[in-house]
BANULO-177337 format. One record per atom (N, C-alpha, C, CB): z, y, x. Coordinates in steps of 0.2 Angstrom, whole numbers, plus 5000, padded with zeros to 4 digits. Glycine has a CB too. Layout:
<sites>
ZYX ...
</sites>
This chain:
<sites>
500049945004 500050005000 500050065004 500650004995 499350115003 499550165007 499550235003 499050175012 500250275005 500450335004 500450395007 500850335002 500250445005 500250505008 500250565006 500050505011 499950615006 500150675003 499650745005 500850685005 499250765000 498750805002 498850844996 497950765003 498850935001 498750974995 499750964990 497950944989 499950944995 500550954991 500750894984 500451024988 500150844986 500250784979 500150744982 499950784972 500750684978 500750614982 500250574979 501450574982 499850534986 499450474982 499550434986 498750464981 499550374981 499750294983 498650254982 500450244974 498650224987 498150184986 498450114986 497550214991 497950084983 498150004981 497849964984 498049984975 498049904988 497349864992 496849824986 497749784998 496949834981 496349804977 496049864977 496649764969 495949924977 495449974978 495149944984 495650044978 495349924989 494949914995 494449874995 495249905000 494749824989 494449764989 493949774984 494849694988 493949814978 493449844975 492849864979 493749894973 492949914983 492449944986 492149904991 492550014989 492449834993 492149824998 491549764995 492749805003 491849764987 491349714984 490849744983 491549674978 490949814980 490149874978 489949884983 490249954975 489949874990 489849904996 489349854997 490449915001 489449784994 488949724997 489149685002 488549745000 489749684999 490249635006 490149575004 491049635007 490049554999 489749474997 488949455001 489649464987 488749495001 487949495004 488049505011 487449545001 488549545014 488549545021 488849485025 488849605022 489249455020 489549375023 488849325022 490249345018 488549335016 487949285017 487549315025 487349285009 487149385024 486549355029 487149375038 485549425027 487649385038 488149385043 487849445048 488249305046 487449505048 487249545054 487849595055 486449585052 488049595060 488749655062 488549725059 488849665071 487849755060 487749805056 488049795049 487149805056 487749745045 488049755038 488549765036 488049715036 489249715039 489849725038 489949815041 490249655042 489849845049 489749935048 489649945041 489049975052 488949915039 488649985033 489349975025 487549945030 489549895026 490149905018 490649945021 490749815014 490849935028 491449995031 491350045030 491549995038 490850085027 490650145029 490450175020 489850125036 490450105015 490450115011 491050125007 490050085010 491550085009 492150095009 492550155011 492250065012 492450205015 492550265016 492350305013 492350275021 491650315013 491450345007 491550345000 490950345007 491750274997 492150264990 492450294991 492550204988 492950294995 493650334996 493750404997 493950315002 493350424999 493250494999 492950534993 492850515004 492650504990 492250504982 492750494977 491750444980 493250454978 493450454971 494150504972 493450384968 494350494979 494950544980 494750604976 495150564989 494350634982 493750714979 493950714968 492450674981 493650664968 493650654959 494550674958 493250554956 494750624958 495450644955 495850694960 495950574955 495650734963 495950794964 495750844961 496050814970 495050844959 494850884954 495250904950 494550864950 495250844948 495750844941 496550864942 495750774939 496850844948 497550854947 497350914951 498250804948 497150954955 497351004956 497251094950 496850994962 496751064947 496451094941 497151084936 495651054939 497251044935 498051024932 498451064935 498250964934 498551064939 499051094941 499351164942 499151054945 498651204943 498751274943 498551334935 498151294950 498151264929 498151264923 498951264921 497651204921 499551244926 500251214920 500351174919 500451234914 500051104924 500051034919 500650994922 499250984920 500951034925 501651004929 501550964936 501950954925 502050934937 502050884943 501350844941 502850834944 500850824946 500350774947 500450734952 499850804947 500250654954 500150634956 499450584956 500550634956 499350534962 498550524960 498750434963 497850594966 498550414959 498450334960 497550314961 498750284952 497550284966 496650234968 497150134967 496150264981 496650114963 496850054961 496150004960 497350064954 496249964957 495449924958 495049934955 495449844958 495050004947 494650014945 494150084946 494849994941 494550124950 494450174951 495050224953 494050194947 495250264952 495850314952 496150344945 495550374958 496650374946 496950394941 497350484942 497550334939 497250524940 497750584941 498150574936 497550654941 498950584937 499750564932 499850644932 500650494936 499950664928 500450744926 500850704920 499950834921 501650744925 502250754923 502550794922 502550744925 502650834914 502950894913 502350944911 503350904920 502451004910 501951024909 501551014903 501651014914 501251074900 500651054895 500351124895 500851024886 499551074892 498751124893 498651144885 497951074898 498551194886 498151194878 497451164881 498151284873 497051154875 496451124875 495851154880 496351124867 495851224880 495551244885 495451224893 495651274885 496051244893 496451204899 496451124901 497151204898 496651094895 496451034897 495751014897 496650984893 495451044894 494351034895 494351034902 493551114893 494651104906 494451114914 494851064918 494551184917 495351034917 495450984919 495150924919 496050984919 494950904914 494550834913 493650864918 494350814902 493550914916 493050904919 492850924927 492850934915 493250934929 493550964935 493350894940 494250984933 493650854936 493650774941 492750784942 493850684937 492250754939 491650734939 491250804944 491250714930 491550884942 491450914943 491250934949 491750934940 491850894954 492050904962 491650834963 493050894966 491550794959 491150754963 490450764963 491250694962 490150804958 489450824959 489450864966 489250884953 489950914967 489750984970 489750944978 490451054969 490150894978 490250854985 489450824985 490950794987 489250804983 488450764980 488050834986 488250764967 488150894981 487750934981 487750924990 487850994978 488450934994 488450975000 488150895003 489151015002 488250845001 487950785004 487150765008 488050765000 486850785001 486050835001 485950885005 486050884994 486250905003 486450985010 486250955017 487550995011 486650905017 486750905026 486250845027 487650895030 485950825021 485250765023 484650815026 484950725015 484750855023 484150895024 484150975030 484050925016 484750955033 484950995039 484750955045 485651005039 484950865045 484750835049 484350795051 485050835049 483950805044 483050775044 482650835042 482850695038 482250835045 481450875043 481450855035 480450835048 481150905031 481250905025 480650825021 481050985024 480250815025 479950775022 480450695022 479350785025 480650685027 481050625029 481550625025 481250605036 481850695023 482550705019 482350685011 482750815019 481850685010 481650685003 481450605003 480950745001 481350585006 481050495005 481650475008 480350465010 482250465013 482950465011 483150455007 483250495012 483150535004 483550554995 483250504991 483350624991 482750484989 482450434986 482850384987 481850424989 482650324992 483150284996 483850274993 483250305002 484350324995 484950344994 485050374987 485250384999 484750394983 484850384974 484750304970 484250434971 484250274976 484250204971 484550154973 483750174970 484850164979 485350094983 485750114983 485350064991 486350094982 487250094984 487250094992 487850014980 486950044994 487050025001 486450005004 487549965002 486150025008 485549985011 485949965019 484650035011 485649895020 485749865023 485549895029 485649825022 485849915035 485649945042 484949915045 486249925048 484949855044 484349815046 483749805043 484449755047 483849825035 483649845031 483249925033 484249845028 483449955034 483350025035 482950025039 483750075036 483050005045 482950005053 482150005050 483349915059 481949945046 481149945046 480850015042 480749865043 481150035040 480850095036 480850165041 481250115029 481550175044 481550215047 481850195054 481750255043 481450165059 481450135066 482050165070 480750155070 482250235069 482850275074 483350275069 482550375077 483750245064 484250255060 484750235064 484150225055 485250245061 485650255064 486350235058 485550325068 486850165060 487250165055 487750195049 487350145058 487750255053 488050295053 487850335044 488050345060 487250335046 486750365042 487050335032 485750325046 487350265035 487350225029 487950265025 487450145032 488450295028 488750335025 488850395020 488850335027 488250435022 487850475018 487450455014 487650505022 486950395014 486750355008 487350325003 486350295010 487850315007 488250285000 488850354998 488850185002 488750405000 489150454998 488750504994 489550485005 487950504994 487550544989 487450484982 486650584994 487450424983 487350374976 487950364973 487050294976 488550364976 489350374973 489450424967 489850394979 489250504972 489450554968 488950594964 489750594971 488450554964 488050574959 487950524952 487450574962 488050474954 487950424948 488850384946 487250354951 489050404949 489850404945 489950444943 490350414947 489850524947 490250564943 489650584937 490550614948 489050564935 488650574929 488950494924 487750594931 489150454926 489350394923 489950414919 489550334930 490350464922 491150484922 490950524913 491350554930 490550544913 490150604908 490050594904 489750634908 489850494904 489750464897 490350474892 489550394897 490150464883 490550484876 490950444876 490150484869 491250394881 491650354880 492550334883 491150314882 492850324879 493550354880 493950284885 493950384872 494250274891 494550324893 494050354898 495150324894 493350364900 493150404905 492950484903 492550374906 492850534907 493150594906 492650624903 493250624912 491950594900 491750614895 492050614888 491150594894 492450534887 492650524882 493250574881 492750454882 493850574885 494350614887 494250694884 494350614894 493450704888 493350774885 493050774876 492650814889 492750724873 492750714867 493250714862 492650664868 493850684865 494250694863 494650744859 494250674866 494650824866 494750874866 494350924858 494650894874 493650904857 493350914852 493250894848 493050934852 493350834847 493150804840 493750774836 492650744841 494050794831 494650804828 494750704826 494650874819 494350684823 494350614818 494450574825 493550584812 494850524827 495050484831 494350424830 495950444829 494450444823 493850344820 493250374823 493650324809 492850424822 492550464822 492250444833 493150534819 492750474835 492850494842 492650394846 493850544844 492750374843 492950304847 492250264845 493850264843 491750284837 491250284837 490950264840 491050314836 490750354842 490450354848 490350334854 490350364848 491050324857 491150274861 490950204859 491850274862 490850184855 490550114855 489750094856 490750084848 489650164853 488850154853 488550194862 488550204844 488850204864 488750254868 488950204875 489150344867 489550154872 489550084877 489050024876 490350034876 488850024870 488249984869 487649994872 488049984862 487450054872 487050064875 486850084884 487050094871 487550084886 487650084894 487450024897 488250094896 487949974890 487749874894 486949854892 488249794889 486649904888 485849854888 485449884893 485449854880 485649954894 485249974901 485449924907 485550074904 486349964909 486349914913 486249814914 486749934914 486049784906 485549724908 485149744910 485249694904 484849764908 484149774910 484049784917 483749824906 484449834921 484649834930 484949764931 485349894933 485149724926 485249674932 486149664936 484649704939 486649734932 487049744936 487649694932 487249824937 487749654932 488449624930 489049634931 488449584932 489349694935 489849714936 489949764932 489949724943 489349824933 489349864926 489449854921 488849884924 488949794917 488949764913 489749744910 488549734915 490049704913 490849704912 491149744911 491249674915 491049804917 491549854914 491449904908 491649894918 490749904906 490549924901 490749904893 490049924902 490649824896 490849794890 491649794889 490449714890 491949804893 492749804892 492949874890 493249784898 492749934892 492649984889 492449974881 492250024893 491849924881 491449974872 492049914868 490049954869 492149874872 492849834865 493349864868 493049724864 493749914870 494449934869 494149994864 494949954876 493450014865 493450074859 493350054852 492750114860 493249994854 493149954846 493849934842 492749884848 494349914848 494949904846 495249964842 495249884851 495049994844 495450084843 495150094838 495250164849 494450084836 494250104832 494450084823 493850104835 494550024826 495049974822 495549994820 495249914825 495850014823 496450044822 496650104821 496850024826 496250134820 496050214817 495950214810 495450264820 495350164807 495150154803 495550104797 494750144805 496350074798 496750054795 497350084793 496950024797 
</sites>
């Protein structure tokens, strides 16, 4: 268990987050084809989880916390992270910019990510990269090597730190509760039954895209998301 303290608020990280990111990272595929590069590139994806989703929930509890949301603290655990406020309350404005705040920091880090793709490649190589690194989580170093001959492992980090915080944090945005679209849903839409809806349909529709990618990890979590909205919904509606 590791703790420590940034900005004045304590986080605990859990070793099942590690073990999280190290499965999204491709660690199952780096033990099959076994190249030392690979295992770098989950290391590296790993890091970059970790700095992505920290970023994300400090959004949120920092914004929290100069909003009046009280003492905050910040949990990373095996499904992603959590910001806790203690004490304190937001009216509804307030609470908007805190919910939104999380996805918010993870775009803008996205942005500066970008940023420095294109500082350290000629603009054309930056743009066929970006490409690349929007549609892999992880490309394998050896992998890469044939596309781009001078790469450099390192590089793999910046790919998995521009597909993290761009497609999490727009993942984060979907109508579905508890993710921070649904959360912000929540804040405007009065009928519980109502609100959890469209959380169902808005999870329905996540798991047939993501069939259709192929992602099975998505897929579950989607599908555990759209039946606890279902449950709720169930129980709004009694």
């Amino acid at each position: 268990m590791l703790r420590f303290t940034l900005f004045g608020i304590p986080i605990v990280v859990e070793p099942w987050f590690w073990l999280t990111m190290a499965f999204l990272g491709g660690g199952l595929n780096a033990l099959q084809r076994n190249y030392p590069g690979d295992y770098l590139g989950v290391v590296l994806f790993m890091m970059a989880g970790f700095v992505s989703v920290l970023v994300h929930e400090l959004g949120h509890a920092l914004t929290g916390s100069k909003r009046g949301g009280g003492q905050v603290w910040i949990r990373l655990w095996a499904l992603g992270g959590l910001a806790y406020q203690q004490g304190g309350r937001l009216d509804r404005k307030n609470r908007c910019l805190m919910i939104l705040a999380g996805p918010g920091a993870g775009l803008l880090l996205a942005v500066v990510s970008i940023a420095c793709l294109f500082v350290i490649f000629p603009a054309p190589e930056a743009l066929l990269r970006l490409q690349y690194y929007l549609k892999y989580t992880n490309i394998f170093h050896q992998d890469m090597v044939s596309i781009f001959p001078d790469n450099r492992p390192i590089y793999g980090f910046l790919n998995s730190l521009i597909w993290v915080n761009v497609w999490w944090s727009l993942l984060n945005l979907i109508p579905i509760f508890p993710l921070d679209g649904g959360q912000f849903m929540e804040q405007i839409i009065k009928s519980r039954k109502k609100m959890h809806q469209i959380g169902m349909i808005a999870g329905a529709g996540c798991m047939l895209l993501l069939l259709s990618m192929g992602s099975i990890f998505g897929l579950v979590i989607f599908g555990f998301l759209t039946y606890q909205n279902y449950q709720s919904y169930r129980q709004a509606s009694s």
